[in-house]
Steps between C-alpha positions, in 0.01 A plus 500: 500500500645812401567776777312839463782665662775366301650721192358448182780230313778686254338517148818324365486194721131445456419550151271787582486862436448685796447848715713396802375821635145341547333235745347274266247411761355797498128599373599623143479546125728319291535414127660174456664343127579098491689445175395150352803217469618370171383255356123531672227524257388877470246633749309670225494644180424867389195513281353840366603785319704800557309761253145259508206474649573188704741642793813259584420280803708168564266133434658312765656144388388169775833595646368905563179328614673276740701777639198770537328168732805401670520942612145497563553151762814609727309839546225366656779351760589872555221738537758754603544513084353606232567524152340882379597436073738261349598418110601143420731599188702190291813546710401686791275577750387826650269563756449749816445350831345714828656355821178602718624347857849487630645162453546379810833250509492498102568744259441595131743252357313205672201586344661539140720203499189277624287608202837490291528108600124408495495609127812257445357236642168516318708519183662174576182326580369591151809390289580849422815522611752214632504396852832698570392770289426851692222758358689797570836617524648537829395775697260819445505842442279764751403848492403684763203755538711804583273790385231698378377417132736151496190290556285657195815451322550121571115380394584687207843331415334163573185574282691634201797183535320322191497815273864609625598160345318470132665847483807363547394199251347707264599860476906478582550798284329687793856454693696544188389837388430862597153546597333786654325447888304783667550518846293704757397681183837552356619367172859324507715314272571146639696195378501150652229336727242780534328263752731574762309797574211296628768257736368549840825541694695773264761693784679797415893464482580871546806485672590874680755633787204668628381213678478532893607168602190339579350562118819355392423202728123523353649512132745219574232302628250508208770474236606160672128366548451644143825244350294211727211514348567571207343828434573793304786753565417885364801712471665709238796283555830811477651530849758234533280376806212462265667298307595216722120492576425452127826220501293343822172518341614328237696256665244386730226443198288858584410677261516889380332803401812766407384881465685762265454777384533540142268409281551144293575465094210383282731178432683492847632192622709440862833302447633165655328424828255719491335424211516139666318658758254646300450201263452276851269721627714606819550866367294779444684851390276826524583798308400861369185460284687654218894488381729807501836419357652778647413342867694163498707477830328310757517679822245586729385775332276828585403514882533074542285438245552165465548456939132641535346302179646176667351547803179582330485211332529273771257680732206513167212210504476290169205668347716818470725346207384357200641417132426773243587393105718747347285783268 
């Protein structure tokens, strides 16, 4: 039985990504992913259309259907738990779970790994997978409900998982071109994965000497949760302190939104990583709406331009920035 008291486990030695900040017995929001293992038949397939009538939604295969029942039966073991919205995609699973009760002698993990090992086992028992075969990979990744707005922001990441992917399917010259996004009612050039902007945990990476020391100790805080989870690191990326967060970013597999502040060509394209990046779908640059060739060196700009547009972004709600087709 695992001791309330007790510090949460190092992320490295158990295969999970987690806030060691946080009791993870604690009454809570938190998002959790479970990335399927090779070799197990997909959990679903993504039917619909990105432009049609018929909105994307995942048609679970009998292993999705076994692992939606095998959730559904440990949960009734913990009515402590619920699950609030969750997305069985091919390879992963998403899904936001309210801790409503403290745990008492049990935390998070317990909870997790249980479902994690009844959905194995009910895979074995059908033939789906062999006998030392495990449904997932080892481990899973949490986010915690930190603030105002995240929790509108997760339903809609989870909702709009099955549309985020045909894009990627279907439309990969989306990340591979310059396209035009207006956000909070401004019009900007973009290039690379324009979805970013809808990622519920975008930070800003604005690195300044004007910190006291507890914002620094804020800053450093949310930039290391923000390489955890995974999220998405806003910055314009120029101070030589910036610019180990980007090499950290993309190091630990998060992903980025860079700001600057002169305007992209009609046929621009980023060079060597970055347009990696950008073809992956782990960058997003954001840019004047229009290109003046006589403005080309990236620095910071008039007044912090690009400091206060960063921060902007990652404080705006998703229906504040949509895709606008070029005129």
């Amino acid at each position: 039985m695992e001791n309330s008291s007790r510090k949460p486990k190092d992320p490295a030695r158990s295969g999970c990504r987690r806030a060691n900040f946080h009791d993870y017995s604690s009454p809570a929001f938190y998002m959790i992913t479970i990335n399927k293992n090779s070799g197990v038949p997909a959990f679903s397939t993504i039917e619909g259309e990105v432009r049609g009538a018929v909105r994307p939604f995942c048609r679970l295969s009998e292993s999705g259907w076994q692992i939606s029942r095998s959730f559904g039966e440990i949960l009734v073991e913990y009515p402590q738990c619920r699950i609030v919205r969750q997305v069985i995609m091919p390879d992963h699973i998403h899904f936001i779970m309210e801790v409503r009760q403290y745990l008492e002698g049990f935390t998070l993990s317990k909870v997790i790994n249980r479902m994690m090992g009844r959905c194995t086992s009910s895979l074995r028992k059908s033939g789906l997978i062999g006998s030392e075969t495990s449904a997932f990979t080892r481990g899973f990744n949490d986010k915690l409900l930190m603030r105002d707005g995240q929790f509108h922001n997760w339903l809609n990441y989870i909702s709009e998982n099955p549309r985020r992917r045909l894009i990627q399917r279907q439309c990969r010259e989306y990340f591979t071109r310059r396209q035009v996004v207006e956000i909070a009612g401004e019009l900007r050039s973009v290039y690379g994965n324009f979805m970013l902007l809808r990622h519920p945990e975008k930070v800003p990476g604005i690195v300044s000497s004007r910190y006291s020391e507890a914002e620094r100790a804020e800053y450093e805080r949310r930039w290391t949760e923000c390489f955890r989870s995974r999220g998405v690191l806003v910055s314009p990326f120029i101070s030589k302190a910036e610019k180990e967060l980007y090499r950290q970013a993309v190091d630990s597999g998060a992903s980025l939104i860079q700001i600057v502040n002169e305007g992209l060509p009609e046929r621009y394209k980023p060079y060597g990583e970055q347009f990696a990046l950008c073809a992956s779908g782990r960058l997003l640059i954001i840019a004047a709406p229009t290109y003046d060739c006589a403005k080309q060196a990236r620095g910071r700009g008039d007044g912090k331009w690009v400091d206060t547009r960063a921060r902007e972004i990652c404080s705006l709600t998703v229906e504040a920035m949509r895709l606008r087709r070029p005129d």
